[in-house]
VOGU-180683 format. One line per field, with one value per residue (C-alpha): residue number from 1; residue in three letters; x, y, z. Coordinates in pm, 1 decimal. Example, Ala and Ser with C-alpha at 12.3 -4.5 7.8 and 13.67 -1.06 7.14 Angstrom:
REM VOGU-180683
num = [1,2] $
residuo = [ALA,SER] $
u = [1230.0,1367.0] $
v = [-450.0,-106.0] $
w = [780.0,714.0] $
***
This chain:
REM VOGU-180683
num = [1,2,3,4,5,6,7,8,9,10,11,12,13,14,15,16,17,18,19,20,21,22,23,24,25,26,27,28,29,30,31,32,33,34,35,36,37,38,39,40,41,42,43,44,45,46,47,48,49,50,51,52,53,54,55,56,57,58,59,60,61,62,63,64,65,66,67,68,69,70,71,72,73,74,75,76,77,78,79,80,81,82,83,84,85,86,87,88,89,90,91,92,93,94,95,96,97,98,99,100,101,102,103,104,105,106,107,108,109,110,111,112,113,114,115,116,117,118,119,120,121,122,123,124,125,126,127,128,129,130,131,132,133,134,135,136,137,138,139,140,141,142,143,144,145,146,147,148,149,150,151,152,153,154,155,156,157,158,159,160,161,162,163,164,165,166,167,168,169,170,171,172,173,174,175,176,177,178,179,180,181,182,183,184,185,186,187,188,189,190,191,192,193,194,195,196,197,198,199,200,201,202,203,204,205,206,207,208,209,210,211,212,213,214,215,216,217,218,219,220,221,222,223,224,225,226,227,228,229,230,231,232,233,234,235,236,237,238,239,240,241,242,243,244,245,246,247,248,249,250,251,252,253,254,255,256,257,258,259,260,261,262,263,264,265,266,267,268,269,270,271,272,273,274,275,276,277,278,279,280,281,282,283,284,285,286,287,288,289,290,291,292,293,294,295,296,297,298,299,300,301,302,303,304,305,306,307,308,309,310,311] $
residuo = [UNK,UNK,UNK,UNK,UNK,UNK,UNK,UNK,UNK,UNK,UNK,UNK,UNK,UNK,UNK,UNK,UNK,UNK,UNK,UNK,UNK,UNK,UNK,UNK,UNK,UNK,UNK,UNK,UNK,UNK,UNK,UNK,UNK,UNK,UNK,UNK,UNK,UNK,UNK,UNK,UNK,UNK,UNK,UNK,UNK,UNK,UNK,UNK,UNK,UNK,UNK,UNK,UNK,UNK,UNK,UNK,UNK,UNK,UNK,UNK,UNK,UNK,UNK,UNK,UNK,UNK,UNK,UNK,UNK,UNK,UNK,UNK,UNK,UNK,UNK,UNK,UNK,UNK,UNK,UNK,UNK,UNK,UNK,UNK,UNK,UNK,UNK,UNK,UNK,UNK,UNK,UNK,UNK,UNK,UNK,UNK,UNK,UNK,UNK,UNK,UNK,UNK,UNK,UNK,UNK,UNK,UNK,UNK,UNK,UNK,UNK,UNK,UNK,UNK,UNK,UNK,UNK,UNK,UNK,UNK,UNK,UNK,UNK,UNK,UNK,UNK,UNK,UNK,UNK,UNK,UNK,UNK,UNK,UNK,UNK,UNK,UNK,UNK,UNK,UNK,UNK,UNK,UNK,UNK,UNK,UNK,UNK,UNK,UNK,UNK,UNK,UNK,UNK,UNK,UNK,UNK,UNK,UNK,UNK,UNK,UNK,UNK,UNK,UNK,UNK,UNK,UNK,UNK,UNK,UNK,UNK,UNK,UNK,UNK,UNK,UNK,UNK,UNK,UNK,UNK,UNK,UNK,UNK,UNK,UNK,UNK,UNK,UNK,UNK,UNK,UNK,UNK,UNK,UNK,UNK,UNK,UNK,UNK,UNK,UNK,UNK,UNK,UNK,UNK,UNK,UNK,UNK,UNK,UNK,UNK,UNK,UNK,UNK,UNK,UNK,UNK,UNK,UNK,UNK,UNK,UNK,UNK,UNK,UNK,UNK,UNK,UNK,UNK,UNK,UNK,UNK,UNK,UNK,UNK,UNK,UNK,UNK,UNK,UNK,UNK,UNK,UNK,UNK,UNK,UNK,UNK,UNK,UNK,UNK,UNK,UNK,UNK,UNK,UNK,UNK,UNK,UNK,UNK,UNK,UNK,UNK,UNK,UNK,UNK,UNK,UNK,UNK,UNK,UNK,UNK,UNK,UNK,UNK,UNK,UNK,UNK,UNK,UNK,UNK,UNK,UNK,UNK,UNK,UNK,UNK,UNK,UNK,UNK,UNK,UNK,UNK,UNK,UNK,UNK,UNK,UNK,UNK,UNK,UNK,UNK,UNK,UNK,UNK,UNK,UNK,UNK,UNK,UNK,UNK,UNK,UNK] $
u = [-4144.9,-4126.0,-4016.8,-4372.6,-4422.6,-4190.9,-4364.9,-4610.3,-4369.7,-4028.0,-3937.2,-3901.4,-3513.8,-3497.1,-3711.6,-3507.6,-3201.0,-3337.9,-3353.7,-3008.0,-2898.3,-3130.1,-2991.8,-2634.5,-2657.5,-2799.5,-2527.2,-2221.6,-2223.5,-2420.6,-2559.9,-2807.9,-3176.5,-3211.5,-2968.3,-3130.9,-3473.9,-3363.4,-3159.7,-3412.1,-3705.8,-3453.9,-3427.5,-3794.6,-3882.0,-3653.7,-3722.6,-4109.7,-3970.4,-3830.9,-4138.8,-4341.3,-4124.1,-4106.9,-4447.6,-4416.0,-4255.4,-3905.0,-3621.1,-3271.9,-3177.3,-3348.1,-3143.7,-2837.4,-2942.4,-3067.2,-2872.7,-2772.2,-3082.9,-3278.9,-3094.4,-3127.2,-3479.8,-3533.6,-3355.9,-3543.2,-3877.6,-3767.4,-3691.3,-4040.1,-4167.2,-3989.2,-3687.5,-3406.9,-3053.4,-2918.6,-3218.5,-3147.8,-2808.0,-2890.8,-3146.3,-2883.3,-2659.4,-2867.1,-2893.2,-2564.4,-2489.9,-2735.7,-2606.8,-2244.8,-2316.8,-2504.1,-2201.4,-2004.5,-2184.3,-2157.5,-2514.3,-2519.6,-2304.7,-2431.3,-2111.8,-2320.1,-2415.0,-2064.4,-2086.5,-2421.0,-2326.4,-2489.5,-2697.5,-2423.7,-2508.5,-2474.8,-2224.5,-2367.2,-2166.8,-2203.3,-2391.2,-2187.0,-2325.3,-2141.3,-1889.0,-2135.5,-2440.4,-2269.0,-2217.3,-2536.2,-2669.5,-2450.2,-2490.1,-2804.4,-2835.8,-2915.4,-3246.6,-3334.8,-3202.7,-3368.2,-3236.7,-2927.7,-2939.3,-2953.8,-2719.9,-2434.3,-2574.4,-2544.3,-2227.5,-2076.3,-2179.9,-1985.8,-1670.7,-1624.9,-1788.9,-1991.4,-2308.8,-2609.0,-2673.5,-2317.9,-2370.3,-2712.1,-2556.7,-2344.6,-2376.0,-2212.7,-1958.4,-1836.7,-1779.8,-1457.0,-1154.4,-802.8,-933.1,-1094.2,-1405.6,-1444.1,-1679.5,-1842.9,-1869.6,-2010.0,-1918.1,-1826.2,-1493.7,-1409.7,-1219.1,-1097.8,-1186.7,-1040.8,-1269.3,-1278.8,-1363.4,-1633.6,-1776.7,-1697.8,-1857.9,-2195.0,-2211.8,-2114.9,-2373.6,-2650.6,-2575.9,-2561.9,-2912.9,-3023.8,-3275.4,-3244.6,-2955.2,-2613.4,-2514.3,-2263.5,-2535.2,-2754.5,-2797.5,-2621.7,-2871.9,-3195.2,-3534.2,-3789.8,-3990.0,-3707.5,-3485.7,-3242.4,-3325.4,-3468.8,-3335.3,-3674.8,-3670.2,-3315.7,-3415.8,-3726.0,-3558.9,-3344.6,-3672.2,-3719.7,-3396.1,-3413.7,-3710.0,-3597.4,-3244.4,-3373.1,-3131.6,-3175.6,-3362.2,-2997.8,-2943.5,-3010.4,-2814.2,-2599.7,-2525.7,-2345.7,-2091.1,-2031.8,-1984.1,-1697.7,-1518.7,-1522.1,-1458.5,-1173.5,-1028.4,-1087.2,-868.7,-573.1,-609.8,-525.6,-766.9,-526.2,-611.3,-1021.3,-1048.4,-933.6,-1171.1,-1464.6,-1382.0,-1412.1,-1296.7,-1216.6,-1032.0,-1221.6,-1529.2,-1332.8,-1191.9,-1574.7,-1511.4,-1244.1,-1501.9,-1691.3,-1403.7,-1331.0,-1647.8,-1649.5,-1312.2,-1558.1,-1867.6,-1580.5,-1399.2,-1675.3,-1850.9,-1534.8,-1338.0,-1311.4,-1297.8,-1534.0,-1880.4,-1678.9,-1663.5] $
v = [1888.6,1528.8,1452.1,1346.0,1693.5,1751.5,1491.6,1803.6,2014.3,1801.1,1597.3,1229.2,1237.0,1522.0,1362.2,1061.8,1256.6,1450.7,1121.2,956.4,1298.8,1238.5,888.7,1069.6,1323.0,1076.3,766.7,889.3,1258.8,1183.6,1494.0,1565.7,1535.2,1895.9,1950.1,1685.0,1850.2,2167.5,2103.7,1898.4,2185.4,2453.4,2221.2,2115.6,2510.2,2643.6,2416.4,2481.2,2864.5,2773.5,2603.9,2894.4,3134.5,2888.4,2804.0,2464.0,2106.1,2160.9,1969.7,1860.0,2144.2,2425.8,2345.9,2329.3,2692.2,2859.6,3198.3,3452.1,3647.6,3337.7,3290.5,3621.0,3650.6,3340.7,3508.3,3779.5,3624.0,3434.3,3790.6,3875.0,3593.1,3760.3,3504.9,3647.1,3672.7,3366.2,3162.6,3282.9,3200.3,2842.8,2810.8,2877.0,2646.5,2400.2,2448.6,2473.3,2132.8,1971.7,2119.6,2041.5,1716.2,1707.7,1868.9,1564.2,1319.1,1389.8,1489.5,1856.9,2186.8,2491.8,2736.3,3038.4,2927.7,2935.1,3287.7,3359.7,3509.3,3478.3,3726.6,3941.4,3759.5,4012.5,3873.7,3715.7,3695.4,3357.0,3432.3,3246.6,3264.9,3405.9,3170.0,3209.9,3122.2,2819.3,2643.1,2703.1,2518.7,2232.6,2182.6,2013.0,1726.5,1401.5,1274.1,1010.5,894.9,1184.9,1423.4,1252.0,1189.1,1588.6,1699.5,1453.5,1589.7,1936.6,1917.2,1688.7,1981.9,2251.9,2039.4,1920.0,2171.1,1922.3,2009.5,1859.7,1652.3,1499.5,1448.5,1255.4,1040.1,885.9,532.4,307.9,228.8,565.2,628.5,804.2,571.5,671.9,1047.3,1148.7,1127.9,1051.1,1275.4,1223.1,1552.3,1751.3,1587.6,1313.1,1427.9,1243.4,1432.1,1360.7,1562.2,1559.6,1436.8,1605.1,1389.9,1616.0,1457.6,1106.8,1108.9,1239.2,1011.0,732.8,851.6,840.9,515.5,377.5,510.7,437.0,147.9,50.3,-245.5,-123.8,-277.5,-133.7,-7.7,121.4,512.6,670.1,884.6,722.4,899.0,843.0,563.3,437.1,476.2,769.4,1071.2,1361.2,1706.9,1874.4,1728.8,1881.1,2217.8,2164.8,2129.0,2406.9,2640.1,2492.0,2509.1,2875.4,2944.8,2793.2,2962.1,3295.4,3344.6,3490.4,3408.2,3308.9,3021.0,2738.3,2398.9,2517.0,2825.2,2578.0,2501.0,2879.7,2917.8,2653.9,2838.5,3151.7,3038.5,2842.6,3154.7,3411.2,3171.6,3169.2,2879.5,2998.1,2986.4,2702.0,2481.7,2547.3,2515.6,2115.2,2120.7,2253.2,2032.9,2374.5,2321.7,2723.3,2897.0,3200.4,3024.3,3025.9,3368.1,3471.7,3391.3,3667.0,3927.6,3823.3,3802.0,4191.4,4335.2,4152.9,4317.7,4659.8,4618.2,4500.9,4850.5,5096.8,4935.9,4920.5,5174.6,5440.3,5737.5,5544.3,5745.0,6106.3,6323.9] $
w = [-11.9,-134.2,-490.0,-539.5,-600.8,-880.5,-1109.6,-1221.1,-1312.3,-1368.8,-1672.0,-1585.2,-1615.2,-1337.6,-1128.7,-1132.2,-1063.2,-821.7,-634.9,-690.5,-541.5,-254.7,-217.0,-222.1,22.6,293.3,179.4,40.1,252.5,558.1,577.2,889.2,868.5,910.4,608.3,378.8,450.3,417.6,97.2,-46.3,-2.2,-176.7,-505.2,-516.8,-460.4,-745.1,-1025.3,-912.2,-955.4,-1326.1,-1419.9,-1323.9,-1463.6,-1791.2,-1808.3,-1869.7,-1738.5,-1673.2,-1856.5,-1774.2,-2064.7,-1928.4,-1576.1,-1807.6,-1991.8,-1691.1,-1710.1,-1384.6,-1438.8,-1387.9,-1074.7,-887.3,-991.4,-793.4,-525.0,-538.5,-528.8,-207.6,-32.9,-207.0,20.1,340.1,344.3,568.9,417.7,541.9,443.4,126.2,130.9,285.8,-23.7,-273.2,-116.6,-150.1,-568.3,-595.3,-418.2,-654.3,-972.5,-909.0,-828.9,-1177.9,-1350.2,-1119.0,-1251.8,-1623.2,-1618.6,-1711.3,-1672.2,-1575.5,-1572.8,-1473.4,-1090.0,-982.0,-1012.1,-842.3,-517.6,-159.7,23.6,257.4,602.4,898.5,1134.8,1398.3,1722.0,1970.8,2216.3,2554.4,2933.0,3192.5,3379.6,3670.1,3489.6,3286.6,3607.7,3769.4,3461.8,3522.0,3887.2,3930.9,4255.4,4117.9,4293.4,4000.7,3686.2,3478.3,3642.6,3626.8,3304.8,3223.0,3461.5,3237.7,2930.4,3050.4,3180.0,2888.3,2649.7,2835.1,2965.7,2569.0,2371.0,2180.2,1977.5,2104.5,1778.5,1834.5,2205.5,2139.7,1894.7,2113.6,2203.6,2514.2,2280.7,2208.9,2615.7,2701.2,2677.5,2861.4,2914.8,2587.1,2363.6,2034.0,1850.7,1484.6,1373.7,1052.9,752.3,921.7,1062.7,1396.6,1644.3,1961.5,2279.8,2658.8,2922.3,3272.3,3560.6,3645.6,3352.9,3406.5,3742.1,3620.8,3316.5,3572.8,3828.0,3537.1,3395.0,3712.2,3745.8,3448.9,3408.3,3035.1,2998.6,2859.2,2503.4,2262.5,2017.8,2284.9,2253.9,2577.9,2630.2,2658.5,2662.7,2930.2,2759.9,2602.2,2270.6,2205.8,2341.9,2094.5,2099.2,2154.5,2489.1,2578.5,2421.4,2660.3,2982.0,2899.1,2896.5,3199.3,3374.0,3215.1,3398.5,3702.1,3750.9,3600.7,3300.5,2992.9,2662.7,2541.1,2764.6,2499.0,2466.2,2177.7,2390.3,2606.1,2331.8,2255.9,2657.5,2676.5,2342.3,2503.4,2849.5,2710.6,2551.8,2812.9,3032.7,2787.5,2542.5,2160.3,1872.5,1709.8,2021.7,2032.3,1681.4,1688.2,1992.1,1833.2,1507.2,1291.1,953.4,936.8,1159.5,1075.9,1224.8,1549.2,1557.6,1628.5,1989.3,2023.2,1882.5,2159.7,2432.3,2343.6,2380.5,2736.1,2796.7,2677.2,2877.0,3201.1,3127.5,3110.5,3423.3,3639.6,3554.9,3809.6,3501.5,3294.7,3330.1,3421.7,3116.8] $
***
């Protein structure tokens, strides 16, 4: 939703905010595309809420005054409109980013939204491949610079753990130097990751093979017709490979990160250590992957335990 749309329903003076806030989040805090979208949709679709709810064109005041039954009747109507939990908890998020940078900015304070709680989120656990089926996926033959091209990709986002947004960000400047990578992660936190030689020999292999010219700025992985390479087309060619290798609906490219967490911790590293590899800001965000590491230690119990199906 564009601010365009606001101009119905919004005061001028919100409508201008609403933009220096738009200017803020992509300047000052870098956020993603996906997050400015997404942020930018769940402030356009509230105040459209309070102006429905009011009945008229909404001011900078009635932001101000908006009380916490105003708030979870928004809420509300979003379940109404079959949002999941943590869409609703994303969507409130997003409100509350905009109103304390109002209340930052001298603009306006709205006490009452600190105390608006999210949706309870079920806990969702990661959802790794097997050892077996994580190196399947990164031991394709190079026959041409495509497929070389994946096969680095593949195997730089299980040897580092990187996200896929991170890894296609990357330029020729940003290649490994004296055994690790540099990574810009969220928030724009760099952090430093070691590099296997597995991994420098495929991404050697592929730029070798490559047929765009190398410059600093040049994106290191290059689509087909040229320019940096999208992330539909890596979530693609994992349906493919998917297809190919018959594994399950959870093989996905982010799957790939949770695999080298969990792989990494099965194999003795502490939660400390994968944390600063994963650039987590929490270490509760980490301690997921030991959820998942003992229900593997479950499933390997009851299926190879000699007692396990006697009663």
């Amino acid at each position: 939703m564009a601010v365009s749309s606001l101009l119905n329903i919004c005061a001028g003076d919100v409508v201008h905010h609403v933009e220096r806030w738009h200017a803020w989040l992509k300047v000052e805090k870098n956020v993603s595309p996906h997050t400015f979208r997404a942020y930018a949709q769940d402030v356009v679709q509230f105040l459209n809420f309070l102006a429905t709810h009011e009945g008229r064109e909404i001011s900078l005041n009635d932001i101000s005054s908006a009380n916490i039954q105003d708030f979870r009747a928004w809420i509300s109507s979003r379940a109404l409109d079959g949002l999941s939990s943590a869409s609703r908890a994303r969507n409130l998020s997003g409100v509350k980013n905009f109103l304390k940078w109002l209340d930052r900015m001298g603009v306006l304070h709205n006490p009452v939204i600190a105390g608006v709680r999210a949706p309870k989120l079920p806990r969702k656990l990661p959802r790794p491949l097997e050892e077996s089926q994580a190196l399947r996926l990164t031991s394709a033959h190079a026959t041409d610079w495509i497929t070389a091209r994946d096969n680095a990709l593949m195997i730089l986002l299980y040897g580092c753990g990187v996200r896929v947004s991170e890894a296609l960000n990357l330029n020729i400047s940003d290649l490994p130097r004296d055994g690790f990578l540099r990574v810009m992660g969220k928030g724009r936190k760099e952090r430093q990751v070691p590099v296997m030689d597995i991994i420098t020999e495929a991404l050697t292999t592929y730029r070798a093979l490559c047929p765009y010219a190398e410059t600093p700025d040049r994106p290191l992985f290059m689509g087909e017709r040229g320019g940096r390479l999208h992330q539909g087309v890596v979530q693609k060619l994992m349906r493919d490979m998917r297809r190919a290798l018959h594994l399950p609906e959870t093989a996905t490219p982010h799957a790939l990160r949770h695999s080298f967490a969990t792989h990494l911790l099965q194999n003795g590293a502490n939660l400390r250590e994968i944390q600063e590899l994963l650039g987590h800001a929490s270490l509760s965000t980490t301690q997921r992957y030991t959820d998942v590491n003992a229900q593997e230690l479950i499933r390997i119990h009851k299926n190879f335990h000699p007692r396990s199906n006697t009663k």
